[in-house]
Structures are given as structure tokens and as C-alpha cells.
Biotite code that builds the C-alpha atoms (Angstrom):
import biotite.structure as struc

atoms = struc.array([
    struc.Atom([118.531, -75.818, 69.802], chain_id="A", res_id=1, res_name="UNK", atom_name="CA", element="C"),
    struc.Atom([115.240, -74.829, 71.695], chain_id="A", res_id=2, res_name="UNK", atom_name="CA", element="C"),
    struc.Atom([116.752, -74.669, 74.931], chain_id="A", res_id=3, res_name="UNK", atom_name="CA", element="C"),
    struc.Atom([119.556, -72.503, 73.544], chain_id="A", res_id=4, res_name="UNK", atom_name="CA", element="C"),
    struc.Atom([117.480, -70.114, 72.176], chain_id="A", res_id=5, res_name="UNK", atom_name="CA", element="C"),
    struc.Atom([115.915, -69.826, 75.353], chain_id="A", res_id=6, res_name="UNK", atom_name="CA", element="C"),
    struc.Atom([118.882, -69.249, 77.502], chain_id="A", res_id=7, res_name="UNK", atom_name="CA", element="C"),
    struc.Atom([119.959, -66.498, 74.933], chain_id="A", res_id=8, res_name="UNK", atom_name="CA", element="C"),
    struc.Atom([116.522, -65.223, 75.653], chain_id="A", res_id=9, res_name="UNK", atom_name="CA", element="C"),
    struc.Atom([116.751, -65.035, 78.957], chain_id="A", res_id=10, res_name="UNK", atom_name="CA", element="C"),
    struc.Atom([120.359, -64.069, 78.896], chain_id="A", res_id=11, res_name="UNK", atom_name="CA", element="C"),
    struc.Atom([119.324, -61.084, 76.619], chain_id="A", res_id=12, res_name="UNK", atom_name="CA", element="C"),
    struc.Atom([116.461, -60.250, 78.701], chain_id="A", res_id=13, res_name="UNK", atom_name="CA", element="C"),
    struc.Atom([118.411, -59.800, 82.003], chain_id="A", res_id=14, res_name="UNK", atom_name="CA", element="C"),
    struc.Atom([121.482, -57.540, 80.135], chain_id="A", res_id=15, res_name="UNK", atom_name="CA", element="C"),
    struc.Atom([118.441, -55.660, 78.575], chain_id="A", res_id=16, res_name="UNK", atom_name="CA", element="C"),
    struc.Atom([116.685, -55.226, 82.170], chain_id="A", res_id=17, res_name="UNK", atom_name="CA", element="C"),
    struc.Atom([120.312, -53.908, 83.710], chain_id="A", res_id=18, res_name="UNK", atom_name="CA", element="C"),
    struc.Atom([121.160, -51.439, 80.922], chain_id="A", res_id=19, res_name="UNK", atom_name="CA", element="C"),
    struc.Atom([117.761, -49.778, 81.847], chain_id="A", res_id=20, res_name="UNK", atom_name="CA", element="C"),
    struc.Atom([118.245, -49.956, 85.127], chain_id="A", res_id=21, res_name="UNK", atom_name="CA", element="C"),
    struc.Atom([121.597, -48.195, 84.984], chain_id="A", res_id=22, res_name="UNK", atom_name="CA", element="C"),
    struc.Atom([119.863, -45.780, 82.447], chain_id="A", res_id=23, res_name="UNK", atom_name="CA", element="C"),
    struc.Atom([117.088, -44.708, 85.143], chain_id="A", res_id=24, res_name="UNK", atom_name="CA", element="C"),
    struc.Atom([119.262, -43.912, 87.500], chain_id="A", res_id=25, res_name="UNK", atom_name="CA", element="C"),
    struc.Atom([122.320, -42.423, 85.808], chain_id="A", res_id=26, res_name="UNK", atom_name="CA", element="C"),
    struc.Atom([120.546, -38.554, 86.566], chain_id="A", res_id=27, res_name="UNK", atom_name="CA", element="C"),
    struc.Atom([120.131, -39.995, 89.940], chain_id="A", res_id=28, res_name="UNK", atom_name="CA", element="C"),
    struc.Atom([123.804, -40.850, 90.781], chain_id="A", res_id=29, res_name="UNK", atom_name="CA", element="C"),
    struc.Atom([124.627, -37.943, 88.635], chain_id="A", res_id=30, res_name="UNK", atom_name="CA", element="C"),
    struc.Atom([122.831, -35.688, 91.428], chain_id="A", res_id=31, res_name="UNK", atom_name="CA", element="C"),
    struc.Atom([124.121, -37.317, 94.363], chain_id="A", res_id=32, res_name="UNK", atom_name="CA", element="C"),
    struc.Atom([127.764, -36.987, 93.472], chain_id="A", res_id=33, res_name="UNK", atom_name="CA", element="C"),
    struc.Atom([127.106, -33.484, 92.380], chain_id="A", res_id=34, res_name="UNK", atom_name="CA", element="C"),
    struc.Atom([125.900, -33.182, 96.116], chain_id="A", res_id=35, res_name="UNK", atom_name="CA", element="C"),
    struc.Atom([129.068, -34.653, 97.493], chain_id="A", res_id=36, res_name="UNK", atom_name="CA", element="C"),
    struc.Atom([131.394, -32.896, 96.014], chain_id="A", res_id=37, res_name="UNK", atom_name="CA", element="C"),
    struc.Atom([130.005, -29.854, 97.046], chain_id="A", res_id=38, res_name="UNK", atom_name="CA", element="C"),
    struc.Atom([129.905, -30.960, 100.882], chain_id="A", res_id=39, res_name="UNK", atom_name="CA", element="C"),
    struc.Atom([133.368, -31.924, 100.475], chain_id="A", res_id=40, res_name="UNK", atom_name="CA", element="C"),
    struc.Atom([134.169, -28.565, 99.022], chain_id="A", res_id=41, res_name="UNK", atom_name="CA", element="C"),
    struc.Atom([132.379, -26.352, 101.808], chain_id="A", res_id=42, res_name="UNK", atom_name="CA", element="C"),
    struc.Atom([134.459, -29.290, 104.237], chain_id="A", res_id=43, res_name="UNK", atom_name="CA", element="C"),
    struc.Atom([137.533, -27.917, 102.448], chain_id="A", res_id=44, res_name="UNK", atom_name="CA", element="C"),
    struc.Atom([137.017, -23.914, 102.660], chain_id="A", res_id=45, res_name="UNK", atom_name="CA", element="C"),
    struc.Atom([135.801, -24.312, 106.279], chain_id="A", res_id=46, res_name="UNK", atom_name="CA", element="C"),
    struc.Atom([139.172, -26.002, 107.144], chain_id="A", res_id=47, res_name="UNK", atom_name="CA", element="C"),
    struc.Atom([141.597, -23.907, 105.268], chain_id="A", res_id=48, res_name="UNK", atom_name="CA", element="C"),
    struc.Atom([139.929, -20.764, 106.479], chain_id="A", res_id=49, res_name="UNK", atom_name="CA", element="C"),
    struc.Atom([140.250, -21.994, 109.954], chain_id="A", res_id=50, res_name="UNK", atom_name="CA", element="C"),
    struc.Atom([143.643, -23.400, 109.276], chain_id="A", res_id=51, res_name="UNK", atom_name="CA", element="C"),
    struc.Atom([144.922, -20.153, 107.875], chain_id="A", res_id=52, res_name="UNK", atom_name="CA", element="C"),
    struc.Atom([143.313, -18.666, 110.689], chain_id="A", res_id=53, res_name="UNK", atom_name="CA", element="C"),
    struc.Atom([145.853, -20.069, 113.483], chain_id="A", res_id=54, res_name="UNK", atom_name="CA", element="C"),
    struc.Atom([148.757, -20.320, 110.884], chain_id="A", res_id=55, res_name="UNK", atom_name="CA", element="C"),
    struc.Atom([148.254, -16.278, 110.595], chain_id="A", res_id=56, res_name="UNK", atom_name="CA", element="C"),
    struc.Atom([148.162, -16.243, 114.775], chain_id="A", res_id=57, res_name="UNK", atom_name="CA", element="C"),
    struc.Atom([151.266, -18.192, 114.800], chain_id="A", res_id=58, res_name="UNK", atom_name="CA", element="C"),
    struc.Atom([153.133, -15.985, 112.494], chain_id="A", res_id=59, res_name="UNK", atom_name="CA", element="C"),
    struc.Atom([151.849, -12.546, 114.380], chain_id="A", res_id=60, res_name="UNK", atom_name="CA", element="C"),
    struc.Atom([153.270, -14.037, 117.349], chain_id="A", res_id=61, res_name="UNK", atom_name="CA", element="C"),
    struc.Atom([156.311, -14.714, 116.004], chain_id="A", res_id=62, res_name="UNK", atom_name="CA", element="C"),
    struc.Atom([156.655, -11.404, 114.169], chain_id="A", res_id=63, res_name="UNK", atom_name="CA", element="C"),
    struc.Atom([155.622, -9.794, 117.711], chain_id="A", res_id=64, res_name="UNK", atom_name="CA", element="C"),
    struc.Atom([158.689, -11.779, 119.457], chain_id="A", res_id=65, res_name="UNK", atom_name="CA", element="C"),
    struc.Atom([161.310, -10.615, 116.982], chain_id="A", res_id=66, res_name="UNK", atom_name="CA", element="C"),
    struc.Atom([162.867, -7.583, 118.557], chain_id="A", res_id=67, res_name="UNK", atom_name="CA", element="C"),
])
């Protein structure tokens, strides 16, 4: 029974020790993914600019060819 109660101990212990863990760095991993997703985003508006960019070049060039 002793060494039972021990093992739950221990057991509880370690969930108890994760579950703060997780809790002192939730604001952490909050931030950082806040961070990503706004490097992805700038990623995004850079491309599309410079993708509608050259699509608009295309298009004047083919408007320019049409007689």
C-alpha cells in the first residue's frame, strides 16, 4: 500500500510539474507564433505584390501586341 501511495506521489508530482511548465510558457509560445505569422504575412504581400507586378507586365504586353 506504501509503495503505491508513493508512486501516485510521484506520478502526481511529475503531471503537476508539466502542467506548470506548459503554464509558464503558454505567453511565450503565444508570442512566438504571433511573430510567425506575421513574417509569413509580410512573406505573402512581398510575393503577391511582386507577382502582380510581372502578371500586370505580361498583360500590357499583350494588350500592346493586339492591333
Amino acid at each position: 500500500m506504501e509503495v503505491q501511495q508513493t508512486m501516485l506521489n510521484k506520478i502526481s508530482e511529475f503531471v503537476m510539474g508539466l502542467v506548470a511548465r506548459f503554464r509558464s510558457e503558454a505567453g511565450q509560445a503565444l508570442a512566438e507564433y504571433g511573430l510567425i505569422l506575421a513574417l509569413i504575412a509580410v512573406v505573402c504581400i512581398l510575393t503577391l505584390t511582386a507577382l502582380g507586378l510581372a502578371v500586370s507586365g505580361q498583360l500590357d504586353a499583350i494588350a500592346g501586341a493586339m492591333p
